[in-house]
PDB file as gemmi writes it, atoms N, CA and C in Angstrom:
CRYST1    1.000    1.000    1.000  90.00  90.00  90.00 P 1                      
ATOM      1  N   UNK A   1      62.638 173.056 129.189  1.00  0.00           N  
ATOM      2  CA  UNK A   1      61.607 173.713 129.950  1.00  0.00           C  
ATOM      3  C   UNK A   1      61.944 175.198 130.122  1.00  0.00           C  
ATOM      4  N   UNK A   2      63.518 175.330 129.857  1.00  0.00           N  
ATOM      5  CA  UNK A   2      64.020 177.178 130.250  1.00  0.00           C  
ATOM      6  C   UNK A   2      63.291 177.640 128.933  1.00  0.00           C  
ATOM      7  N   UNK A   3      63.159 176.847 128.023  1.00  0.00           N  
ATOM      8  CA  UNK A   3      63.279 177.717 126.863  1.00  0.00           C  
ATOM      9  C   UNK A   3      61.753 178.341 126.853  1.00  0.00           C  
ATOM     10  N   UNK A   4      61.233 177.171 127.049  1.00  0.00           N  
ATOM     11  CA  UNK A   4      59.506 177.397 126.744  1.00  0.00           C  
ATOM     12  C   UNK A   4      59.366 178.492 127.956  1.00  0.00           C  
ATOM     13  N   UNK A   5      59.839 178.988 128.810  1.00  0.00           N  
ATOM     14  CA  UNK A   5      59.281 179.723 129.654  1.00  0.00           C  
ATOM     15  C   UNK A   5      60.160 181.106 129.697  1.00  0.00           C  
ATOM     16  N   UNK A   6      61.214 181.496 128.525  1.00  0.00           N  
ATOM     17  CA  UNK A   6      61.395 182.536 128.244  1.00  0.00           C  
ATOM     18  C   UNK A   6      60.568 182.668 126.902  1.00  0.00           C  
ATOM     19  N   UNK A   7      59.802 181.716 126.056  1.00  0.00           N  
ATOM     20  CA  UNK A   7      59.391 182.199 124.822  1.00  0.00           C  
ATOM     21  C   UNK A   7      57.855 183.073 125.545  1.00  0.00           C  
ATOM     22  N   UNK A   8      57.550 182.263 126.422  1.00  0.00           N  
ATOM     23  CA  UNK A   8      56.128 182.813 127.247  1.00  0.00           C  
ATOM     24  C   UNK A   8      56.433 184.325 128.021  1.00  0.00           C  
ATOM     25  N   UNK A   9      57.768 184.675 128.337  1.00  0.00           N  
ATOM     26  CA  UNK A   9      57.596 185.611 129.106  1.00  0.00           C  
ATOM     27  C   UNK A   9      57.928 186.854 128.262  1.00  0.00           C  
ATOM     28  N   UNK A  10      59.144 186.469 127.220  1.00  0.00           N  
ATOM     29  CA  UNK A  10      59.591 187.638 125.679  1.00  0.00           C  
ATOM     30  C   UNK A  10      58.005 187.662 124.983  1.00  0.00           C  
ATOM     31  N   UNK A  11      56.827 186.894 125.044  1.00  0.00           N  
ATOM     32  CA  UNK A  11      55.693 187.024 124.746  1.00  0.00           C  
ATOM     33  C   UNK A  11      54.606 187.911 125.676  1.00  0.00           C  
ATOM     34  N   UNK A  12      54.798 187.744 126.685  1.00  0.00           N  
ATOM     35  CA  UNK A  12      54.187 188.747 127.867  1.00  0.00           C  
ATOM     36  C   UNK A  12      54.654 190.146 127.716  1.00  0.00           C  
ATOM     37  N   UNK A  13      56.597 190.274 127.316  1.00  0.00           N  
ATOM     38  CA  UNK A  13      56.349 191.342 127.125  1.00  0.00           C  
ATOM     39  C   UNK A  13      56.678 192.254 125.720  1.00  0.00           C  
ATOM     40  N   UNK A  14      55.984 191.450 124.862  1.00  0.00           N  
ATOM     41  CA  UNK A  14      55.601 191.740 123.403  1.00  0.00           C  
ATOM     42  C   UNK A  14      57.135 191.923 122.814  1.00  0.00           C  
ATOM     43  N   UNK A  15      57.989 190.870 123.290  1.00  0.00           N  
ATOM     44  CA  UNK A  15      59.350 191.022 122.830  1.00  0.00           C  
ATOM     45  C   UNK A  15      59.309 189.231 121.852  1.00  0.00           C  
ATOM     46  N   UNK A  16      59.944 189.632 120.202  1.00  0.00           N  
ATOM     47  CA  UNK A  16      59.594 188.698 119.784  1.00  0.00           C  
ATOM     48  C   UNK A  16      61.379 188.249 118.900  1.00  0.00           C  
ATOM     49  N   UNK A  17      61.959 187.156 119.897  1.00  0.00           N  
ATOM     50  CA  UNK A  17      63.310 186.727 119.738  1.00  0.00           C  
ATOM     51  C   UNK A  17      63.329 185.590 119.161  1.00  0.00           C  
ATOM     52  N   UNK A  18      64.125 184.863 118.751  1.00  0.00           N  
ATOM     53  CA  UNK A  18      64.690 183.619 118.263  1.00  0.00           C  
ATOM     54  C   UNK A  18      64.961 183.353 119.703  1.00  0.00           C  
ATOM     55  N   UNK A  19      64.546 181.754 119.880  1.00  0.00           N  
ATOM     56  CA  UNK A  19      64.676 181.262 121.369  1.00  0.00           C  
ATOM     57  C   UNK A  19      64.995 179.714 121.172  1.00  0.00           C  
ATOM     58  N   UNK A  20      65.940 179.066 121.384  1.00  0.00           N  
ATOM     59  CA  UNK A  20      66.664 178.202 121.371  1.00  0.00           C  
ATOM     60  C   UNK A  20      66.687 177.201 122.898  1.00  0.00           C  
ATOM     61  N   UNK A  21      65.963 175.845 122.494  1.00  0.00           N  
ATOM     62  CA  UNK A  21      66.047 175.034 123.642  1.00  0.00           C  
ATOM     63  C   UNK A  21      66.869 173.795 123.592  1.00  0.00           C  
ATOM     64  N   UNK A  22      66.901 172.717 124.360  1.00  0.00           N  
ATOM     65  CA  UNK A  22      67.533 171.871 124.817  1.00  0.00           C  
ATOM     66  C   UNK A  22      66.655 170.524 125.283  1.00  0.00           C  
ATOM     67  N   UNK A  23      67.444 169.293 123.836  1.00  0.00           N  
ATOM     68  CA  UNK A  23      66.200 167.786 124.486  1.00  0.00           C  
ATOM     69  C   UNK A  23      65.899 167.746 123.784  1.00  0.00           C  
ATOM     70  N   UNK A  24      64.876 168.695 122.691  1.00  0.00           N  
ATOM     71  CA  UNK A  24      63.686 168.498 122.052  1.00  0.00           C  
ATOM     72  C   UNK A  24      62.809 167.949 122.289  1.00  0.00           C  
ATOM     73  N   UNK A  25      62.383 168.212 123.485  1.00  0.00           N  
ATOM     74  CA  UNK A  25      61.110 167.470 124.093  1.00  0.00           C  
ATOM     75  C   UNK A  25      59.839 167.985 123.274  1.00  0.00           C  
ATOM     76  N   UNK A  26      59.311 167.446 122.844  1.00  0.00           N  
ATOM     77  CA  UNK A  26      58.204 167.299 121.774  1.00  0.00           C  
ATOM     78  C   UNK A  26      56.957 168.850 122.397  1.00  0.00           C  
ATOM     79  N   UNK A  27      56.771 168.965 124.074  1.00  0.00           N  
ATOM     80  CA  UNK A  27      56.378 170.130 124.567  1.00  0.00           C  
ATOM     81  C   UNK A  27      56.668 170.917 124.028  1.00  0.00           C  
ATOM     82  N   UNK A  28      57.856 171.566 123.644  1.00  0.00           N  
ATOM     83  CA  UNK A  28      58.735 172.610 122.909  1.00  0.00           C  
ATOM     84  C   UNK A  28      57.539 173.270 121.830  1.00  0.00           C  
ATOM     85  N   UNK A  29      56.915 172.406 121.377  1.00  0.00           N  
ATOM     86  CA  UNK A  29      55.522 172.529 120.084  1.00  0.00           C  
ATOM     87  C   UNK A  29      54.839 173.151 120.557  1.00  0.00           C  
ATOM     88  N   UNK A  30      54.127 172.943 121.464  1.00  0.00           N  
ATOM     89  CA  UNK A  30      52.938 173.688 122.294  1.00  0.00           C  
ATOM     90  C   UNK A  30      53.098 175.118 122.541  1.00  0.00           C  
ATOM     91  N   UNK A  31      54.259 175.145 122.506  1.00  0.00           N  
ATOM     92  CA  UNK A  31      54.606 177.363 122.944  1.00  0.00           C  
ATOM     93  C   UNK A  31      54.027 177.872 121.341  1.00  0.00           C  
ATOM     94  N   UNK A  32      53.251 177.389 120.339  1.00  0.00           N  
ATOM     95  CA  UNK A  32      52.803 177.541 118.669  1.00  0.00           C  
ATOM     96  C   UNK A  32      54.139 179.094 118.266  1.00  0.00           C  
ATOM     97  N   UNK A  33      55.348 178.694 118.691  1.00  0.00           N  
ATOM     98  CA  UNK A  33      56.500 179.509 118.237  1.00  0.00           C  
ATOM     99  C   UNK A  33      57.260 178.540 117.441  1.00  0.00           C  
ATOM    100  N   UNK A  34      57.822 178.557 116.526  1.00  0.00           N  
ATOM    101  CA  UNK A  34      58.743 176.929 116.204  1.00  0.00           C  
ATOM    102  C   UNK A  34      59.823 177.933 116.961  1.00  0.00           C  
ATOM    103  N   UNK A  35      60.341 176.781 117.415  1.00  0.00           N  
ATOM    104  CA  UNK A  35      62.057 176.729 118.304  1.00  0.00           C  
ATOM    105  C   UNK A  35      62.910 176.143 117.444  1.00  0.00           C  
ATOM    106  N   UNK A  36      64.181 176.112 118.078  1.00  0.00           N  
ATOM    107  CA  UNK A  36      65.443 175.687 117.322  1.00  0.00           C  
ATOM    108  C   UNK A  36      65.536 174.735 118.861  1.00  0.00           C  
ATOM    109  N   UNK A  37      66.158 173.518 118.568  1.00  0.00           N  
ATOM    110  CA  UNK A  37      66.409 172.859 119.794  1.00  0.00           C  
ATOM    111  C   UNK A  37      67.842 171.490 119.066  1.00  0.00           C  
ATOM    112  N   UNK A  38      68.668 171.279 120.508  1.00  0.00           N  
ATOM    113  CA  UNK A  38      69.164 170.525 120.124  1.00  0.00           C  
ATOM    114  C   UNK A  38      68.818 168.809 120.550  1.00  0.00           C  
ATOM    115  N   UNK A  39      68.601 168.073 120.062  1.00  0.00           N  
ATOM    116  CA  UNK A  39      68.254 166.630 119.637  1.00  0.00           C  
ATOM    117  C   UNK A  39      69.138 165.630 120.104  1.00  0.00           C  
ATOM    118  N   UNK A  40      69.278 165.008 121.280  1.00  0.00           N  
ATOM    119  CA  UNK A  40      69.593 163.812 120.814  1.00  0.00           C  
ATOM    120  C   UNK A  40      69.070 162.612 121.546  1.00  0.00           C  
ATOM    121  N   UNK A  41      69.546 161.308 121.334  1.00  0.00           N  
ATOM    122  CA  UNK A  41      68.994 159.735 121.527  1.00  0.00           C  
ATOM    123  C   UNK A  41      69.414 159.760 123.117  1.00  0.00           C  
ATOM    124  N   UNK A  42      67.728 159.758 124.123  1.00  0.00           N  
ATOM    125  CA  UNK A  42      68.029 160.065 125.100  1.00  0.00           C  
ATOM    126  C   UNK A  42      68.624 158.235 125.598  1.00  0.00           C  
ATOM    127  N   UNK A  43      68.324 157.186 124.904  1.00  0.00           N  
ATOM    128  CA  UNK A  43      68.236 155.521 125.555  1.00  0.00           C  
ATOM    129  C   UNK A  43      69.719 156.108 125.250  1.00  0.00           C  
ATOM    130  N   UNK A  44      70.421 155.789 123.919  1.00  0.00           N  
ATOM    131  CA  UNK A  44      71.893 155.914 123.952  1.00  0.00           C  
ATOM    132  C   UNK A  44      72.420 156.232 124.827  1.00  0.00           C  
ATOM    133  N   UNK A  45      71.954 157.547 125.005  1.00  0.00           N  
ATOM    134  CA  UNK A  45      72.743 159.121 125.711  1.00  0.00           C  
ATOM    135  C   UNK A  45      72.958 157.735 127.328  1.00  0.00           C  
ATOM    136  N   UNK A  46      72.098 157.483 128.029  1.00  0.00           N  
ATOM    137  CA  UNK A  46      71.597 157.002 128.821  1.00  0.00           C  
ATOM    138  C   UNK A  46      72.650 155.766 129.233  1.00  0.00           C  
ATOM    139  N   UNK A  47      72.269 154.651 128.200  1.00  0.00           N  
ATOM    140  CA  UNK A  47      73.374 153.712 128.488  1.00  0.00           C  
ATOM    141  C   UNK A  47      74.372 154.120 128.576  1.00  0.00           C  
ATOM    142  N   UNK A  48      74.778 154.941 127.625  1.00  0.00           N  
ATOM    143  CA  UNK A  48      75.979 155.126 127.687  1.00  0.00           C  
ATOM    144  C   UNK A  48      76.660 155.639 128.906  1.00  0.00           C  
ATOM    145  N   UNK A  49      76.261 156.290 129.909  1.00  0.00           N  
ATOM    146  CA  UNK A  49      75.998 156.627 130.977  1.00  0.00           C  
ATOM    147  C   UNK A  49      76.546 155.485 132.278  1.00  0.00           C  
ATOM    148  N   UNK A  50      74.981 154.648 131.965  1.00  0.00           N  
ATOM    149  CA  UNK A  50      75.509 153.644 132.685  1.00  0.00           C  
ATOM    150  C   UNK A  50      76.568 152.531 132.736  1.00  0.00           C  
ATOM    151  N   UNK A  51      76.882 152.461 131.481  1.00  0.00           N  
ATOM    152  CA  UNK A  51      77.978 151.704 131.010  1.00  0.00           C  
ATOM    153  C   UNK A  51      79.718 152.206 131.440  1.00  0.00           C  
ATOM    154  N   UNK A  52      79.437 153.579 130.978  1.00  0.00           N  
ATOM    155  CA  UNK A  52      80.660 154.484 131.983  1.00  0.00           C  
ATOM    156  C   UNK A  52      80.892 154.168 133.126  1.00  0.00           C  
ATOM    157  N   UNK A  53      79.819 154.098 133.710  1.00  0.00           N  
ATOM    158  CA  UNK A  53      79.618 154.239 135.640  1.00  0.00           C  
ATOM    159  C   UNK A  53      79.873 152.635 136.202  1.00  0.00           C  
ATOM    160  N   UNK A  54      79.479 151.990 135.582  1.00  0.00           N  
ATOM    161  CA  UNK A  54      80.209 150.847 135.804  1.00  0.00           C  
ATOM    162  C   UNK A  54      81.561 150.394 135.409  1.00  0.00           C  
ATOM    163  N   UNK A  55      82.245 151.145 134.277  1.00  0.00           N  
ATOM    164  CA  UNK A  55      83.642 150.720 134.068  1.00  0.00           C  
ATOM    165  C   UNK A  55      84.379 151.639 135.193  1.00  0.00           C  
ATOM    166  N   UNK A  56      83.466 152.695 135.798  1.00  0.00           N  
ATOM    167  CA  UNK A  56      84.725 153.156 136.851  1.00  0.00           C  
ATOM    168  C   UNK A  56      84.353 152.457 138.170  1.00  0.00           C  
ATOM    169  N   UNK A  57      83.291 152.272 138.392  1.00  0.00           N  
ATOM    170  CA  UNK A  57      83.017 151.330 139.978  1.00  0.00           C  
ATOM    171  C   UNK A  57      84.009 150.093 140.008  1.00  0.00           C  
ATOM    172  N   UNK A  58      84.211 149.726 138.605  1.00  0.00           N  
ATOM    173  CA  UNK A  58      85.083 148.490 138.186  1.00  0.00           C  
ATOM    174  C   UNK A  58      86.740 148.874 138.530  1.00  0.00           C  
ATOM    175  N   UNK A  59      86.974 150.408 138.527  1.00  0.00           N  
ATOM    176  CA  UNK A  59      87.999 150.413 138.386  1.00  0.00           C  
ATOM    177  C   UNK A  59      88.629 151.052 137.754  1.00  0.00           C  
ATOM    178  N   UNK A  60      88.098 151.327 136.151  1.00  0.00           N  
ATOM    179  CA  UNK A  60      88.594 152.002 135.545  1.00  0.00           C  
ATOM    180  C   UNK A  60      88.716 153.477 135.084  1.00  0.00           C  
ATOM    181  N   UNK A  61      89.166 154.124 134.073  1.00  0.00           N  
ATOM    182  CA  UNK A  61      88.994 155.178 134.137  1.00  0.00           C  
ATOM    183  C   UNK A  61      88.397 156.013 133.535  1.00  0.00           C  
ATOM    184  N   UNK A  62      87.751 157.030 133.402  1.00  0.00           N  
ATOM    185  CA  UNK A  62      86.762 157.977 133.063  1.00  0.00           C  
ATOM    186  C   UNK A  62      87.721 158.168 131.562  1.00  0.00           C  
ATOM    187  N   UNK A  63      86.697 158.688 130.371  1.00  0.00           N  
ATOM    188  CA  UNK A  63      87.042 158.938 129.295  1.00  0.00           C  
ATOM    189  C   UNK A  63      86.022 159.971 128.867  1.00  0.00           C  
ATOM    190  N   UNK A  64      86.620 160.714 127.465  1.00  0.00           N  
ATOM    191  CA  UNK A  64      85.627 161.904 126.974  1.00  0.00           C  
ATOM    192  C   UNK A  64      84.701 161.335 126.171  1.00  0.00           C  
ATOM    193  N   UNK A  65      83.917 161.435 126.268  1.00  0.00           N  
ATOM    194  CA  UNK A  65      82.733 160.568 124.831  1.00  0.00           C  
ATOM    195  C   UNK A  65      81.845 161.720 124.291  1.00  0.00           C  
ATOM    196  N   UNK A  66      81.672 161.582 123.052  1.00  0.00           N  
ATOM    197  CA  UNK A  66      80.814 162.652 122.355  1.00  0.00           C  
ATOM    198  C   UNK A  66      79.704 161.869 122.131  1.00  0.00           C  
ATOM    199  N   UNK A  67      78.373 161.989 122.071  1.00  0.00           N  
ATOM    200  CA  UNK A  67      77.121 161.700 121.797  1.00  0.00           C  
ATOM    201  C   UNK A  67      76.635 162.401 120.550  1.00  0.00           C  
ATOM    202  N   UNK A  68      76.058 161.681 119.513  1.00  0.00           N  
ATOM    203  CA  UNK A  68      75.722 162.127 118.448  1.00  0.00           C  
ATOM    204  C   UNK A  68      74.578 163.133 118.530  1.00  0.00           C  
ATOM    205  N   UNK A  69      74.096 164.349 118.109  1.00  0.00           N  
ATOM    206  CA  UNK A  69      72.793 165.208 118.243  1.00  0.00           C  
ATOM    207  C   UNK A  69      72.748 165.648 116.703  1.00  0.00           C  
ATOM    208  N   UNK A  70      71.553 166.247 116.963  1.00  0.00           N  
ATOM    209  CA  UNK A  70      70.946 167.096 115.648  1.00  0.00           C  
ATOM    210  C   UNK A  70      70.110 167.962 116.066  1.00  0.00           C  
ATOM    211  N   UNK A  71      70.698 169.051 115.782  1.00  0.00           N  
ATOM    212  CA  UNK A  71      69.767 170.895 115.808  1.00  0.00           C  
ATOM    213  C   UNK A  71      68.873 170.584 114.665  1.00  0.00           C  
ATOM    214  N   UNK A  72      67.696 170.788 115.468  1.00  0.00           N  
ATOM    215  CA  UNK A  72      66.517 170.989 114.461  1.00  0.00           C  
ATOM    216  C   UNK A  72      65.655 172.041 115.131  1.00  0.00           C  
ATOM    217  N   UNK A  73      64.078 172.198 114.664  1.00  0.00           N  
ATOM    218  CA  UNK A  73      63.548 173.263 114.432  1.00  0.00           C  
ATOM    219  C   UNK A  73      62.382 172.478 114.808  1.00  0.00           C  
ATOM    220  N   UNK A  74      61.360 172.641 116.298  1.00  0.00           N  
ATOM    221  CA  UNK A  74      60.058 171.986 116.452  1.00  0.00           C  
ATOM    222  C   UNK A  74      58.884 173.392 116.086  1.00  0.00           C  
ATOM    223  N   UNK A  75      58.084 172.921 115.708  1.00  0.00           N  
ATOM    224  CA  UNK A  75      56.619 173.415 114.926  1.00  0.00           C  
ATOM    225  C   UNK A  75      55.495 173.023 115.265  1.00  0.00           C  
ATOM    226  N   UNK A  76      54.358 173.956 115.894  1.00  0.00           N  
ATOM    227  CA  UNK A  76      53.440 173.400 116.423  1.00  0.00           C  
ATOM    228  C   UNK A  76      52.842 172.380 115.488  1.00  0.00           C  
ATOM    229  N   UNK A  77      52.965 172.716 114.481  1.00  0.00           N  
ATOM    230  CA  UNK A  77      52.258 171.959 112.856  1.00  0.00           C  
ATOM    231  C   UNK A  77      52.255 170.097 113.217  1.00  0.00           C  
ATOM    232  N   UNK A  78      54.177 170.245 113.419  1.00  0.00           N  
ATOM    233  CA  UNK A  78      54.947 168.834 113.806  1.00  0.00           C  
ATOM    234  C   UNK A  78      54.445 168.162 114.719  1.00  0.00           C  
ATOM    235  N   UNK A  79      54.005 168.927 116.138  1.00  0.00           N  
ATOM    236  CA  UNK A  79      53.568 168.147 116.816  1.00  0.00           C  
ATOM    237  C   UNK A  79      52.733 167.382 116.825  1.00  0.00           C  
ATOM    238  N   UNK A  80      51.461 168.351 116.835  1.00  0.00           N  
ATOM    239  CA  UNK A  80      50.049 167.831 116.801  1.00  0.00           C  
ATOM    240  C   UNK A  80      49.561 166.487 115.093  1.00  0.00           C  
ATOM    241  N   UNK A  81      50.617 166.856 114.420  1.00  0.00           N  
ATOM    242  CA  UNK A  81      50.486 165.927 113.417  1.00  0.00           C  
ATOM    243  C   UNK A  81      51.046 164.209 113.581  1.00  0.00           C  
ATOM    244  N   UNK A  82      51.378 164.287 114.748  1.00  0.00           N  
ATOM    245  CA  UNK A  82      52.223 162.972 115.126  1.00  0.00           C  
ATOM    246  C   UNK A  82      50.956 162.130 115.669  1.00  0.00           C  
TER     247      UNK A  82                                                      
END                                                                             
Protein backbone atom coordinates (compact mmCIF):
# COMPACT_ATOMS: atom_id res chain seq x y z
CA UNK A 1 0.00 0.00 0.00
CA UNK A 2 3.41 2.40 0.71
CA UNK A 3 4.28 1.77 -2.63
CA UNK A 4 1.09 2.58 -4.51
CA UNK A 5 0.90 5.81 -2.65
CA UNK A 6 4.39 7.07 -3.40
CA UNK A 7 3.85 6.04 -7.20
CA UNK A 8 0.57 8.51 -6.88
CA UNK A 9 2.35 11.23 -5.18
CA UNK A 10 6.13 11.04 -7.52
CA UNK A 11 3.01 11.33 -10.09
CA UNK A 12 1.42 14.50 -8.55
CA UNK A 13 4.62 15.81 -8.67
CA UNK A 14 5.53 14.93 -12.27
CA UNK A 15 8.48 12.95 -10.76
CA UNK A 16 8.75 9.66 -12.73
CA UNK A 17 10.92 6.81 -10.53
CA UNK A 18 11.19 3.11 -10.45
CA UNK A 19 9.00 2.28 -7.34
CA UNK A 20 9.25 -0.98 -5.72
CA UNK A 21 6.51 -2.66 -3.44
CA UNK A 22 5.88 -5.40 -1.05
CA UNK A 23 3.08 -8.68 -1.13
CA UNK A 24 2.23 -8.25 -4.57
CA UNK A 25 -1.08 -7.57 -3.89
CA UNK A 26 -2.69 -7.74 -7.24
CA UNK A 27 -3.92 -3.64 -6.36
CA UNK A 28 -0.29 -2.84 -7.13
CA UNK A 29 -1.93 -3.05 -11.08
CA UNK A 30 -4.32 -0.39 -10.72
CA UNK A 31 -1.55 2.55 -10.12
CA UNK A 32 -1.39 1.58 -14.66
CA UNK A 33 2.67 2.00 -13.63
CA UNK A 34 4.08 -1.71 -13.71
CA UNK A 35 5.94 -2.07 -10.26
CA UNK A 36 8.60 -4.38 -9.21
CA UNK A 37 7.23 -6.17 -6.06
CA UNK A 38 8.31 -8.90 -3.94
CA UNK A 39 6.00 -12.20 -3.98
CA UNK A 40 5.41 -14.59 -1.73
CA UNK A 41 2.84 -17.68 -0.57
CA UNK A 42 0.90 -15.70 1.91
CA UNK A 43 -1.13 -19.54 3.35
CA UNK A 44 2.62 -20.93 3.70
CA UNK A 45 4.11 -17.71 4.94
CA UNK A 46 1.10 -17.99 7.45
CA UNK A 47 1.20 -21.52 8.73
CA UNK A 48 4.25 -21.39 9.03
CA UNK A 49 3.74 -18.80 11.51
CA UNK A 50 1.39 -20.58 13.34
CA UNK A 51 3.15 -23.67 13.54
CA UNK A 52 6.23 -21.68 15.10
CA UNK A 53 3.94 -20.15 17.73
CA UNK A 54 2.85 -23.22 18.87
CA UNK A 55 6.23 -25.04 19.11
CA UNK A 56 7.19 -22.16 21.49
CA UNK A 57 3.85 -22.01 23.68
CA UNK A 58 4.91 -25.81 23.77
CA UNK A 59 8.08 -24.94 24.97
CA UNK A 60 10.31 -24.85 22.52
CA UNK A 61 12.57 -22.76 20.86
CA UNK A 62 12.39 -20.07 18.27
CA UNK A 63 14.42 -20.79 15.02
CA UNK A 64 15.43 -18.69 11.74
CA UNK A 65 13.24 -19.82 8.79
CA UNK A 66 13.50 -18.39 5.31
CA UNK A 67 10.26 -18.32 3.23
CA UNK A 68 10.52 -18.84 -0.38
CA UNK A 69 9.58 -15.35 -2.63
CA UNK A 70 9.86 -14.17 -6.13
CA UNK A 71 10.54 -10.45 -7.37
CA UNK A 72 8.41 -9.91 -10.12
CA UNK A 73 7.01 -7.05 -12.08
CA UNK A 74 2.86 -6.31 -11.81
CA UNK A 75 1.24 -4.62 -15.09
CA UNK A 76 -1.91 -3.09 -15.38
CA UNK A 77 -2.23 -5.38 -18.68
CA UNK A 78 -1.77 -8.54 -15.90
CA UNK A 79 -4.30 -7.54 -13.88
CA UNK A 80 -7.31 -6.76 -15.56
CA UNK A 81 -6.58 -9.87 -17.80
CA UNK A 82 -7.10 -12.30 -14.89
Amino acid sequence: MMAIGAVFALTEMDIFRPVCGFDGIPLMGYTKMAMNTVKQDFFKKSKQAFDELKKLLDGGTGQHIEMPYEVCKINYMDIIQK
